[in-house]
C-alpha positions as CSV (number, residue, x, y, z in Angstrom):
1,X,31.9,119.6,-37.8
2,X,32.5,116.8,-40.5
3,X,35.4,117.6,-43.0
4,X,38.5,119.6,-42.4
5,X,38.2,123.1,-39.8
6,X,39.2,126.4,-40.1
7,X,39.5,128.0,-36.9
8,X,39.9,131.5,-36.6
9,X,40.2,132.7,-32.9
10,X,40.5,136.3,-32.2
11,X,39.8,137.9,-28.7
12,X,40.6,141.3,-27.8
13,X,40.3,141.9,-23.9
14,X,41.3,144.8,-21.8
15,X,41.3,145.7,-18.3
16,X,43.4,149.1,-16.9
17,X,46.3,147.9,-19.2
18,X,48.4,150.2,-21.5
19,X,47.0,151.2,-25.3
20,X,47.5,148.1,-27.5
21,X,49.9,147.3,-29.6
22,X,48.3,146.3,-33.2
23,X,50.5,144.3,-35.5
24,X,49.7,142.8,-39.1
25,X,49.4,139.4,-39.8
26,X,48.7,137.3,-43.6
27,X,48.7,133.9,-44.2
28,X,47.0,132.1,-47.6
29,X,47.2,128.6,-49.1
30,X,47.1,127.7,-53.0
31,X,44.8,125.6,-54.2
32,X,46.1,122.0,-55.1
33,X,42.5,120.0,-56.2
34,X,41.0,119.9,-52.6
35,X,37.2,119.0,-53.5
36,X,35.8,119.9,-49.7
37,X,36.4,122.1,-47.1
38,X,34.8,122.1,-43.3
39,X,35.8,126.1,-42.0
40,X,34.7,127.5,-38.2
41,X,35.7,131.0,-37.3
42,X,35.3,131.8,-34.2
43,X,35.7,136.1,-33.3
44,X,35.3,137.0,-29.8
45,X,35.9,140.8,-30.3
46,X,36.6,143.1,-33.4
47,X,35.4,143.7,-37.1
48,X,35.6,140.5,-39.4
49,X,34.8,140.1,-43.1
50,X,34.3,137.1,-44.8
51,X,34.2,136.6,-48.9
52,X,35.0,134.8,-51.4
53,X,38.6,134.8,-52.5
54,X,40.5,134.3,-55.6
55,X,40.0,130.5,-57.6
56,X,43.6,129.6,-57.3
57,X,43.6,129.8,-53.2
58,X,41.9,127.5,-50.7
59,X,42.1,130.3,-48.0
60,X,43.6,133.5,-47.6
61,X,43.4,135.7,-43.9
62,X,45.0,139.1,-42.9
63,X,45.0,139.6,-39.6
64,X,45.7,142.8,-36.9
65,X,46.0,141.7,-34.1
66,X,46.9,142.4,-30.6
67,X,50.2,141.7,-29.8
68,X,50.4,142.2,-26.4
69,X,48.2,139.7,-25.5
70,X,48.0,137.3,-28.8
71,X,49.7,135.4,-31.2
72,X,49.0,134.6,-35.2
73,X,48.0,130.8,-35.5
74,X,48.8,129.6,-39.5
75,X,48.8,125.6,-39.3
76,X,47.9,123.1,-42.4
77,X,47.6,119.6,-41.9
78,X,47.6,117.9,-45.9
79,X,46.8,114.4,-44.2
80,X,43.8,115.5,-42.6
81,X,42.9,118.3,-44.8
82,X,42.9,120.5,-41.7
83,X,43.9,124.3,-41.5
84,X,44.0,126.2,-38.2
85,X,44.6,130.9,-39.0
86,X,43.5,133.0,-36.3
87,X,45.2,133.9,-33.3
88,X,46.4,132.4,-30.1
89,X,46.5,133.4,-26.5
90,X,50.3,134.7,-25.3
91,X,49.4,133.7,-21.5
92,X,47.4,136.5,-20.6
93,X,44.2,135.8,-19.7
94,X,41.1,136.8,-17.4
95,X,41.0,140.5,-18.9
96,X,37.4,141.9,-20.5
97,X,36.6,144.0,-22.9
98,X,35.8,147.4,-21.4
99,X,35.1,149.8,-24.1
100,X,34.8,149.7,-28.0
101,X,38.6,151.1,-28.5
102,X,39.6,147.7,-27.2
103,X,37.9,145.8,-30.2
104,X,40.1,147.1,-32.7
105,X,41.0,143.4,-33.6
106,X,40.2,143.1,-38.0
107,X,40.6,140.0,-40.3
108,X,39.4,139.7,-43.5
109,X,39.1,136.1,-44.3
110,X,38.8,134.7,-48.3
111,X,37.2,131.3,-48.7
112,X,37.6,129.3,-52.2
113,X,35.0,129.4,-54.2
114,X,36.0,126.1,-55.6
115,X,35.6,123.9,-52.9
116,X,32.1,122.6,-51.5
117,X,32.5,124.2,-48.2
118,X,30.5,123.6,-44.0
119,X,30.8,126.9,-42.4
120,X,30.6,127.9,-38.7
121,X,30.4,130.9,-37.7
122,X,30.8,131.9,-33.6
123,X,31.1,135.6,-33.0
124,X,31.2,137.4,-30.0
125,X,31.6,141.4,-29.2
126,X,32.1,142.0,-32.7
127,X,30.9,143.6,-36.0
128,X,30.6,141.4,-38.6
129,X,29.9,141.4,-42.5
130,X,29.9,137.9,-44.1
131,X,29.1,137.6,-48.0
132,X,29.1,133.8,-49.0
133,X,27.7,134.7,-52.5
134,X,29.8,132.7,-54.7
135,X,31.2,130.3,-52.1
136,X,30.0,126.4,-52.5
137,X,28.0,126.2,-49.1
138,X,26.9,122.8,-48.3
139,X,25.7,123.5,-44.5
140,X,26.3,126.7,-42.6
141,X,25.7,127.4,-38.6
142,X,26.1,130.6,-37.6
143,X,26.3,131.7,-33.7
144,X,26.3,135.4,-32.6
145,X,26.8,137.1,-28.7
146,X,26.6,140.8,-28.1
147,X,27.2,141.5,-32.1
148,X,25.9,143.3,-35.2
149,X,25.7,140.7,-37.5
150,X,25.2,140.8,-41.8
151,X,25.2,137.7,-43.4
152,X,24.7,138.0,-47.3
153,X,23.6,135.2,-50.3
154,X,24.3,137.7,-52.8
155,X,24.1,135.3,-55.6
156,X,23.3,131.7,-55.9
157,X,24.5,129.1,-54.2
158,X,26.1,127.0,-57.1
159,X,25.4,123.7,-54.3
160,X,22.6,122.8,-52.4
161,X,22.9,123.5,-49.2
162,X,21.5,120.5,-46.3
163,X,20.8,123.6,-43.7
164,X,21.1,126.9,-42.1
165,X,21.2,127.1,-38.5
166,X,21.5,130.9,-36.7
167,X,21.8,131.3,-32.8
168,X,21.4,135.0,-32.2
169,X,22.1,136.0,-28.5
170,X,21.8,139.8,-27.3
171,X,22.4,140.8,-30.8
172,X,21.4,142.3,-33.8
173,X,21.2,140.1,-37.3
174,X,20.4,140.0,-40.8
175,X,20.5,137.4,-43.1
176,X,20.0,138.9,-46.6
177,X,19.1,136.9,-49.8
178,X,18.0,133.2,-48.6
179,X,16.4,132.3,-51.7
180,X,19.4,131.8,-53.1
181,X,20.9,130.0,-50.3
182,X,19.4,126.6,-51.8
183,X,19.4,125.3,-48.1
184,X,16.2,123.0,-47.4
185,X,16.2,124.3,-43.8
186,X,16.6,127.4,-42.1
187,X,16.7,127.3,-38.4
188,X,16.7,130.0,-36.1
189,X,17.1,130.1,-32.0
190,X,16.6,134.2,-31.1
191,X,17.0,134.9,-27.7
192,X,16.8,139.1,-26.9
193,X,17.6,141.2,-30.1
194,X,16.5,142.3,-33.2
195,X,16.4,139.8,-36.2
196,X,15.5,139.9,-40.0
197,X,15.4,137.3,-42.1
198,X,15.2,138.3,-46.0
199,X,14.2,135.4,-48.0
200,X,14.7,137.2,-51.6
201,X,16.4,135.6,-54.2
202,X,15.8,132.8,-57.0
203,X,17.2,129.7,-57.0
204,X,15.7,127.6,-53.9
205,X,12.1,125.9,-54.9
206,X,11.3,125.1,-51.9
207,X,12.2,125.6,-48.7
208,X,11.5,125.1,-44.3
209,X,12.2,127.3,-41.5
210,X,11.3,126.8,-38.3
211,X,12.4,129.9,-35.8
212,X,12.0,130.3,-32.3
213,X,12.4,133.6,-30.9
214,X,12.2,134.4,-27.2
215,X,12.3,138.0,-26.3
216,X,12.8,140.4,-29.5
217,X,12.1,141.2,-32.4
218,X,11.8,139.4,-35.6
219,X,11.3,140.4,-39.3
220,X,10.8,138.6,-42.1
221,X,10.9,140.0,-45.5
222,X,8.8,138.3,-48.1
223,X,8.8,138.3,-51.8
224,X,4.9,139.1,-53.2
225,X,5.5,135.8,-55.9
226,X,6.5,133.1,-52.8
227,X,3.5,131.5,-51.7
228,X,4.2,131.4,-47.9
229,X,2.4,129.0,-44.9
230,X,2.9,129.9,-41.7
231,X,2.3,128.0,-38.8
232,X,2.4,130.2,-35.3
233,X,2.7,129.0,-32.2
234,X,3.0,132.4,-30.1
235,X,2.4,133.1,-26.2
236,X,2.1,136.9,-25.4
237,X,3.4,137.9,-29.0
238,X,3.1,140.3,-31.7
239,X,1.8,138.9,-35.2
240,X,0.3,140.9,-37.7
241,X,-0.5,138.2,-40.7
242,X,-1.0,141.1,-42.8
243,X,-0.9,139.6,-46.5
244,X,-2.1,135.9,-45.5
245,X,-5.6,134.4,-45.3
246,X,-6.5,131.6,-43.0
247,X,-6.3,127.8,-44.2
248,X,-7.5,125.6,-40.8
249,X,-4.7,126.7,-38.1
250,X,-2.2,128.1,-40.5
251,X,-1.9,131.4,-42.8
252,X,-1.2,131.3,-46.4
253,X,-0.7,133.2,-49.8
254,X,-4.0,133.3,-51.2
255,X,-2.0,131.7,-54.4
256,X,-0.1,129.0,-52.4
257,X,-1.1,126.0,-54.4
258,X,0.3,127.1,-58.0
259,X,2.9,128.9,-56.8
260,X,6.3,127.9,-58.2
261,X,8.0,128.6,-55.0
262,X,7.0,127.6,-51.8
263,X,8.6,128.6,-48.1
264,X,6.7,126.7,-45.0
265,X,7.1,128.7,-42.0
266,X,7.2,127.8,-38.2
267,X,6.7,130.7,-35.9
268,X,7.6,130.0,-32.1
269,X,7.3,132.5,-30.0
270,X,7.0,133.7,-26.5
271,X,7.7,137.7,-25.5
272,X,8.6,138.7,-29.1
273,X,7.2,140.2,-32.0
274,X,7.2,139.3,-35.8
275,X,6.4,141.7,-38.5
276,X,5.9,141.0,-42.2
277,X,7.6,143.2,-44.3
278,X,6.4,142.5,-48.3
279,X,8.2,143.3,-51.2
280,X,8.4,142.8,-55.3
């Protein structure tokens, strides 16, 4: 990823080892007139918030973590405009997550809402709620495993954003609000889960997604004023293009043409379904 990282690396395994030991952890870094900001956070197992934070701070985490098995990571580089938080292994390794009082792992990470900002997101057995309204996002790649997964443009982007790529494994997200994301391209690799994709909100003209979902179930929520063109290339799927009228080989809005926003849609699929869900 171009620019500086953020790295935040949290893993919570167990095996037939005694009851954790949960200890805090807080780290933060004032703001001194960085313009740009690259930031990956990587979660293996746990519950992890993401927001923005106050104006006068570049970053800000609190941690709990597992002691007996981890260590807090808080490294800034000023030459290379690089920050590590998270946590690192202690040397014992190999163990797995056996039940959900094992992922009691929790950060709460605060972003600047000053600097333009690359996000990447990899989460793994985790729960995650990640509100980027009023962060500066330029490009944001988002990867999930077995995890429940919110992702939220609750108000608009103040940027433009180049792109949006989800991977969604065995896992359940939403991604609430992307008309306000003002990303040109939303991507989206599904593999088995359950997936909406909400594409409310005001401030992106016009946008592309092109989503390929293999086995599961995708949703896409619609507002009634977006004239939408969908092109689907399915193989034993589900698509209802309830809403739509045909246009050669696509579906439209019967009021594409003068609509002031536009979203072109590329539908892949093979074993899934894909619902339209309409709203005002």
């Amino acid at each position: 990823m171009r620019g500086t990282a953020l790295t935040l690396v949290l893993a919570c395994w167990a095996g037939s080892l005694p009851a954790q030991t949960m200890r805090p952890f807080s780290t933060y870094r004032q703001q001194h007139g960085e313009t740009r900001l690259g930031a990956r956070l990587e979660f293996a197992a746990g519950t992890v918030r993401v927001l923005a934070g106050r104006p006068s701070e570049l970053y800000r985490m609190s941690l709990s973590y597992d002691a007996e098995r981890f260590r807090p990571l808080s490294r800034y580089d000023k030459a290379s405009g690089a920050v590590t938080l998270g946590v690192e292994s202690s040397g014992n390794t190999g163990l797995r997550v056996v039940s959900t009082e094992h992922l009691k792992q929790m950060a709460v990470v605060e972003l600047s809402p000053r600097t333009d900002l690359s996000l990447g997101l990899a989460l793994g057995a985790s729960d995650a709620d990640l509100d980027v309204g009023g962060l500066r996002i330029t490009a944001l790649q988002l990867e999930t495993g077995a995890s429940r997964t919110t992702l939220r443009f609750s108000a608009p982007n103040p940027v433009r954003c180049r792109s949006a790529t989800i991977s969604a494994g065995a896992a359940e997200v939403s991604v609430i609000g992307l008309g306000n994301s003002r990303c040109d391209e939303v991507q989206l690799e599904g593999g088995v889960g359950k997936v909406l994709l909400d594409f409310t909100g005001t401030s992106t003209p016009a946008q592309r997604a092109v989503l390929t979902l293999a086995v599961g179930e995708l949703t896409l929520r619609l507002p009634r004023h977006l004239g939408v063109r969908i092109s689907a290339d399915k193989f034993l799927s589900r698509f209802e293009p309830a809403g739509l009228v045909r246009r050669g080989s696509d579906y439209v809005t019967p009021d594409f043409d003068p609509s002031a926003r536009h979203l072109d849609l590329v539908v892949k699929t093979a074993m899934g379904g894909v619902k339209l869900e309409w709203v005002n």
